[in-house]
C-alpha positions as CSV (number, residue, x, y, z in Angstrom):
1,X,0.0,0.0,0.0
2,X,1.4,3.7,-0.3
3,X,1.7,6.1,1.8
4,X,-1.2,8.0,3.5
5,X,-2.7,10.6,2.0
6,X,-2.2,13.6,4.4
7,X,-2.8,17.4,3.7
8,X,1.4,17.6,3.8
9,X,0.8,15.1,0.7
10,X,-2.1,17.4,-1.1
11,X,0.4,20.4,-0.3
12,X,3.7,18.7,-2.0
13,X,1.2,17.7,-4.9
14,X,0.4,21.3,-5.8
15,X,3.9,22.3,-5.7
16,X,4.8,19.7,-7.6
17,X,2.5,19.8,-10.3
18,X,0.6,16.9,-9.6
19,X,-3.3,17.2,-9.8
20,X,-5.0,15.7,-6.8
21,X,-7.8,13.5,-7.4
22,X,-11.1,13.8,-5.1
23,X,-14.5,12.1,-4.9
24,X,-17.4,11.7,-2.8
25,X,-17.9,8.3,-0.5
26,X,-20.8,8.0,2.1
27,X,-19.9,3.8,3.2
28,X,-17.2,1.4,3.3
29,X,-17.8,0.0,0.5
30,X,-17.9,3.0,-1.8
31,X,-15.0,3.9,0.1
32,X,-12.3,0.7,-0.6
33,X,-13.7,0.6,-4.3
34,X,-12.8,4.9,-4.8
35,X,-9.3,4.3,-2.8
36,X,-8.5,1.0,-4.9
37,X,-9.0,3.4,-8.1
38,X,-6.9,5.7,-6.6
39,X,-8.6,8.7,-5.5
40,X,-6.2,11.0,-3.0
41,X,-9.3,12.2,-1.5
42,X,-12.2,11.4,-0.6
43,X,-15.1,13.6,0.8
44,X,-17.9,12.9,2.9
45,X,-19.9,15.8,1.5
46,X,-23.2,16.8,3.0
47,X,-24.3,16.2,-0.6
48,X,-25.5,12.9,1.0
49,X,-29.1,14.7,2.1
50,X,-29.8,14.6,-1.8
51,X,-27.8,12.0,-3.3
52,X,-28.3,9.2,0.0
53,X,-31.8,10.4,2.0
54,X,-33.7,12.1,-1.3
55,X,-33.9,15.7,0.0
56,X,-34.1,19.0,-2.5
57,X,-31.0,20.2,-0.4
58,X,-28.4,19.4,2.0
59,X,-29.7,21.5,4.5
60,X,-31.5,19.0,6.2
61,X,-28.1,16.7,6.8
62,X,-27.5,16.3,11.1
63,X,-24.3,16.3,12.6
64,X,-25.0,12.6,13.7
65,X,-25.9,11.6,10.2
66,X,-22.7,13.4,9.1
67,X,-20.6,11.0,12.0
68,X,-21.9,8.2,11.1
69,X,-21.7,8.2,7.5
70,X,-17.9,9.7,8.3
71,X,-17.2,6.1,10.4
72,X,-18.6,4.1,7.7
73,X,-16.4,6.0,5.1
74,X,-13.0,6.0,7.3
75,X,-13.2,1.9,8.3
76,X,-13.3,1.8,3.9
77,X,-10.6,3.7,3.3
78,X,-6.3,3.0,4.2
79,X,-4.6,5.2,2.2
80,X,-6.6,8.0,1.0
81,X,-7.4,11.3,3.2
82,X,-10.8,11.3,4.7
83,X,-13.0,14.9,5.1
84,X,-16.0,15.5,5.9
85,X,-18.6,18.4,5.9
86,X,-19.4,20.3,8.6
87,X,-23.0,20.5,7.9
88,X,-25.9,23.5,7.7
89,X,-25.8,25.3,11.2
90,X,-22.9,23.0,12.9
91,X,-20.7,25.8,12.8
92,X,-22.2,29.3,12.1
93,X,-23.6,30.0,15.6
94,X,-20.8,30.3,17.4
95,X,-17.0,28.9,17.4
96,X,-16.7,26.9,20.2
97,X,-19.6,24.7,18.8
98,X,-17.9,24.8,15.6
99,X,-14.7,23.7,17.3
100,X,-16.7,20.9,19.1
101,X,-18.7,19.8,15.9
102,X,-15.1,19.3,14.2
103,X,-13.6,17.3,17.0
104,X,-16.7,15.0,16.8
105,X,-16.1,14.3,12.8
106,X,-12.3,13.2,13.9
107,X,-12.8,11.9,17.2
108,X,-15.7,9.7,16.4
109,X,-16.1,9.9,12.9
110,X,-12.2,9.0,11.7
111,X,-11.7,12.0,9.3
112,X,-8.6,13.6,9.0
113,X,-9.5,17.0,8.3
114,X,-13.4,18.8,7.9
115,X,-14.8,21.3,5.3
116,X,-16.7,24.0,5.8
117,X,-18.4,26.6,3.4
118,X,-17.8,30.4,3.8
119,X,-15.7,32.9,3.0
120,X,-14.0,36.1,5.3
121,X,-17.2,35.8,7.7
122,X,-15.8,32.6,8.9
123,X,-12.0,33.2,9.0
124,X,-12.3,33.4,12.7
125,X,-14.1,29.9,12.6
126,X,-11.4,28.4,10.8
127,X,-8.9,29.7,12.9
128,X,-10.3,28.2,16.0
129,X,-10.9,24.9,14.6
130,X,-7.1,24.9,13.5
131,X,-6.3,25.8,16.4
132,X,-7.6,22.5,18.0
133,X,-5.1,20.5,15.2
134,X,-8.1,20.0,13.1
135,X,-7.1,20.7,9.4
136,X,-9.6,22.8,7.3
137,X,-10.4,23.0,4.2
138,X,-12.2,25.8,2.7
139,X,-15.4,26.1,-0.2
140,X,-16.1,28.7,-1.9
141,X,-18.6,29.9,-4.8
142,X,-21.5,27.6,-5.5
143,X,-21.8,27.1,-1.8
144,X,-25.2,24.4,-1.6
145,X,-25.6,25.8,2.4
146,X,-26.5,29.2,0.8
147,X,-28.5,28.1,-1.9
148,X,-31.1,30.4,-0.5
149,X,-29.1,33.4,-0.1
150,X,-27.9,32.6,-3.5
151,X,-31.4,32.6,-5.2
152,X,-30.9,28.8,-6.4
153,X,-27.7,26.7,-7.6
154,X,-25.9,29.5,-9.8
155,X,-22.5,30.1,-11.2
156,X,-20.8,32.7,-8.5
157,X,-18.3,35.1,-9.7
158,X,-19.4,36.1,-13.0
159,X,-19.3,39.7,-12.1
160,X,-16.2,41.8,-11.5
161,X,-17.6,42.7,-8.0
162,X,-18.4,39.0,-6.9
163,X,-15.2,37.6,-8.4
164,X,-12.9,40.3,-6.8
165,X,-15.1,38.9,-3.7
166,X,-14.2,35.5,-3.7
167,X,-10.4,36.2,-4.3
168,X,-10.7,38.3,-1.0
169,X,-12.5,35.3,0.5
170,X,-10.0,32.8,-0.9
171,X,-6.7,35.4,0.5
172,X,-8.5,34.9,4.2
173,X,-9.4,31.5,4.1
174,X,-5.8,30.8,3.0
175,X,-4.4,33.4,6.2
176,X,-6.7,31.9,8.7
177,X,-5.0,28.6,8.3
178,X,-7.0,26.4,6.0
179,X,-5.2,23.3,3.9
180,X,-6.9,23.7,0.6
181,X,-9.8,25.3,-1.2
182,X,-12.9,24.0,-2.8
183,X,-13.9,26.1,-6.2
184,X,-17.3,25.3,-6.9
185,X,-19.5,26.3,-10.0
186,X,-17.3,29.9,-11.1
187,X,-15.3,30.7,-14.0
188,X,-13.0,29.2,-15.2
189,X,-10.9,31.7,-15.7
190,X,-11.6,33.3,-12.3
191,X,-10.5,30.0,-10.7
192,X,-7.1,30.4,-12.7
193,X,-6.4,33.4,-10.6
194,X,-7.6,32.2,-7.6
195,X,-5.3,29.1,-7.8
196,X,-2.3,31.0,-8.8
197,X,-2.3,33.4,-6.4
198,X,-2.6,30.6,-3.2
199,X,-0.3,28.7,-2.0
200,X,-2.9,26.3,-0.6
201,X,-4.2,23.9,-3.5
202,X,-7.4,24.5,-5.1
203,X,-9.8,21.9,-6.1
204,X,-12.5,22.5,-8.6
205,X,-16.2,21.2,-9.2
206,X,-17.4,23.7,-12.1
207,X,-14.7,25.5,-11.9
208,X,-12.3,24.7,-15.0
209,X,-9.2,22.5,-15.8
210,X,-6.5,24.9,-14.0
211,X,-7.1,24.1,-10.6
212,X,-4.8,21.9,-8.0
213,X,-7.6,19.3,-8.4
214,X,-11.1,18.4,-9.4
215,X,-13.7,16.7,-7.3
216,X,-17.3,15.0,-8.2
217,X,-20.1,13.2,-6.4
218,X,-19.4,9.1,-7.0
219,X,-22.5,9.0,-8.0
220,X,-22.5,11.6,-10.6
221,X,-19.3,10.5,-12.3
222,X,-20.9,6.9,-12.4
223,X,-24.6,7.9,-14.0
224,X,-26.5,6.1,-11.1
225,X,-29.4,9.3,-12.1
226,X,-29.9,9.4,-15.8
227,X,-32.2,12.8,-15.4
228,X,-29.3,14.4,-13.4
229,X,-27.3,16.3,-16.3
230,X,-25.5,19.5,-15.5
231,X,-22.9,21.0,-17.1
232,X,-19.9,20.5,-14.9
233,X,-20.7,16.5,-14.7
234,X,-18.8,14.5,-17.0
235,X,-20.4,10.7,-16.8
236,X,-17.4,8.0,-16.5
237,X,-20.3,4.9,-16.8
238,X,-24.0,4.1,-16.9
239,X,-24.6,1.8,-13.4
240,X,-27.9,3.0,-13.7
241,X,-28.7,0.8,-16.9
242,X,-26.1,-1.6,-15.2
243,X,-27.8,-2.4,-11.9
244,X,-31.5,-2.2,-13.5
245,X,-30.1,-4.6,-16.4
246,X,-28.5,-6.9,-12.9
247,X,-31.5,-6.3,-11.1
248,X,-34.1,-6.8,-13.3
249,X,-32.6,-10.2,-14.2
250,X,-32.4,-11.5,-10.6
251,X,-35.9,-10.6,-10.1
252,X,-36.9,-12.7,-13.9
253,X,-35.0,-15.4,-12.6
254,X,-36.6,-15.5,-8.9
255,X,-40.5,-15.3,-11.0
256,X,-39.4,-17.9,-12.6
257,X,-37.9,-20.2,-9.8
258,X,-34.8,-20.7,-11.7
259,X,-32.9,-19.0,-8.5
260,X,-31.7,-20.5,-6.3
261,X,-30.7,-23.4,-8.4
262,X,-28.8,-26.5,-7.2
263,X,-25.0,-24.3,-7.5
264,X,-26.5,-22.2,-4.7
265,X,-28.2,-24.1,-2.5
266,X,-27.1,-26.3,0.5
267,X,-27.6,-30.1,1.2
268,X,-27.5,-32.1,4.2
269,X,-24.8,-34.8,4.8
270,X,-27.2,-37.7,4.8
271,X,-30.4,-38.4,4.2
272,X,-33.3,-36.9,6.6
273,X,-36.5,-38.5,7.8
274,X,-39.3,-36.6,9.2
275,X,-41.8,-38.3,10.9
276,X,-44.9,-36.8,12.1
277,X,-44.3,-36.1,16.0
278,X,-40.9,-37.6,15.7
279,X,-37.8,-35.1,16.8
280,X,-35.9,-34.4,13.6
281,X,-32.3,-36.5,13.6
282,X,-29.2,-34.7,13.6
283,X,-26.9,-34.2,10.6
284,X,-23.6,-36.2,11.1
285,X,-21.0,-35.2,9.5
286,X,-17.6,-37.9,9.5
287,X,-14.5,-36.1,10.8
288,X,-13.1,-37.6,7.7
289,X,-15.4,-36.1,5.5
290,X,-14.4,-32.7,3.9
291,X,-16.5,-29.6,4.1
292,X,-18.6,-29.2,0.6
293,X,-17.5,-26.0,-1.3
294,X,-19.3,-23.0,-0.2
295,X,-20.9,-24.6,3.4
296,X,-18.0,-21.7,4.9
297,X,-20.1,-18.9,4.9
298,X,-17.9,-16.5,5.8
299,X,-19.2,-12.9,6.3
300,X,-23.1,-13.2,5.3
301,X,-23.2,-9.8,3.1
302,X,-20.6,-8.7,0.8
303,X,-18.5,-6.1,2.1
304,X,-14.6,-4.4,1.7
305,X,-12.1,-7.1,2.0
């Protein structure tokens, strides 16, 4: 296995020219299959409220949904850095509950570092979360907490005003202490600058090819929602045809009866006679005898090696 992925590691990357590679994961699973790819990164983004629980935002998302989907993440993943959101209203009412809504996603959640949305407003924040050796990393533009404020899910930074804004925000972010920067849904061009002028790497989602890195939800970037289409998304495979195609068959063959057939079904060592009233014999089996393939179960569901 390499070496863990630390912020150190993301740091070295952007001075080395190496683009850092970031994904969503909300279980284990998800988890060792994004790390065995080779992602650097993976985030466990409050995006779950849509993508995971169905919501129109991820405003609803808890701080103990946020931990536990964090755990589930960190037991997947080995090498790969773990961060997770701090979610709507975990951290804007005051720093120390900030501070001790971080500690939880490290303490019991496993993650190495935490994200939080926000510009110069929350400098302070993210100083005294760093200063409790909890790494931060930064998001700014599209920012889905504000998608209120924001009128909807729109491209930030278009204007001269609002992009002079977010470099300002970016400048702080980077002073206060944070790791790295999220650039979500602004130009390209604006992003360019922004990345340039940090010394913190930048990772973009909508935000152009110049960026330290570029992150996406798994989900997205595997077409698991077919009427999901924006711009930024770039679809890497169709699992939603897959697992309807993989689905749809199991259920065919179930109808049918032809599953379980004889390949995945168990038999007894010798034959058994049930009489009416009569206790049913034991099954012997001869220490000689050797187990038949498959009777070692093993873990009953599949799950990470």
């Amino acid at each position: 296995m390499k070496d863990k992925v630390t912020i150190h590691t993301l740091k070295r990357f952007k001075q080395i020219g190496q683009k850092i590679c970031m994904v969503t994961a909300y279980d284990a699973t998800f988890a060792h299959i994004l790390e065995e790819a080779g992602a650097d990164v993976l985030l466990i983004g409050d995006s779950l409220g849509m993508v995971i629980q169905g919501h129109d935002s991820t405003l609803p998302v808890t701080m103990d949904q946020m931990v536990y989907h964090t755990a589930a993440v960190a037991r997947g993943a080995r090498r790969a850095h773990v961060v997770a959101d701090l979610p709507f209203m975990s951290y804007q009412v005051s720093n120390q509950e900030a501070v001790r809504n971080a500690g939880r996603l490290v303490a019991e959640g496993g993650a190495g570092s935490i994200k939080l949305e926000g510009g110069a407003e929350f400098a302070d924040t993210v100083r005294a979360i760093v200063r409790a050796s909890i790494p931060v990393m930064g998001h700014l533009g599209l920012t889905p907490q504000s998608v209120h404020k924001m009128g909807g899910y729109v491209v930030q930074g278009r204007g001269e005003d609002q992009a002079r804004q977010i470099l300002e925000d970016a400048l702080a972010l980077e002073q206060a202490g944070a790791y790295a920067l999220v650039l979500e849904g602004v130009p390209m061009d604006l992003a360019r600058t922004v990345t340039q002028r940090l010394s913190i790497p930048t990772i973009g989602i909508g935000a152009g090819v110049d960026c330290d890195g570029q992150v996406l939800v798994c989900y997205d970037l595997l077409g698991m929602n077919p009427d999901f289409k924006p711009k930024f998304v770039k679809r890497y495979a169709n699992l939603h045809g897959s697992i309807t195609e993989a689905a749809g068959a199991y259920f065919a063959e179930v109808r049918q009866g032809a599953f379980p057939d004889e390949e995945h079904s168990f038999k007894a060592t010798k034959n058994i006679r049930l009489a009416p009233g009569a206790p049913a014999p034991a099954a012997r089996v001869e220490p000689s005898a050797p187990a038949e393939a498959g009777d070692k179960l093993g873990p009953v569901y599949g799950r990470p090696a």
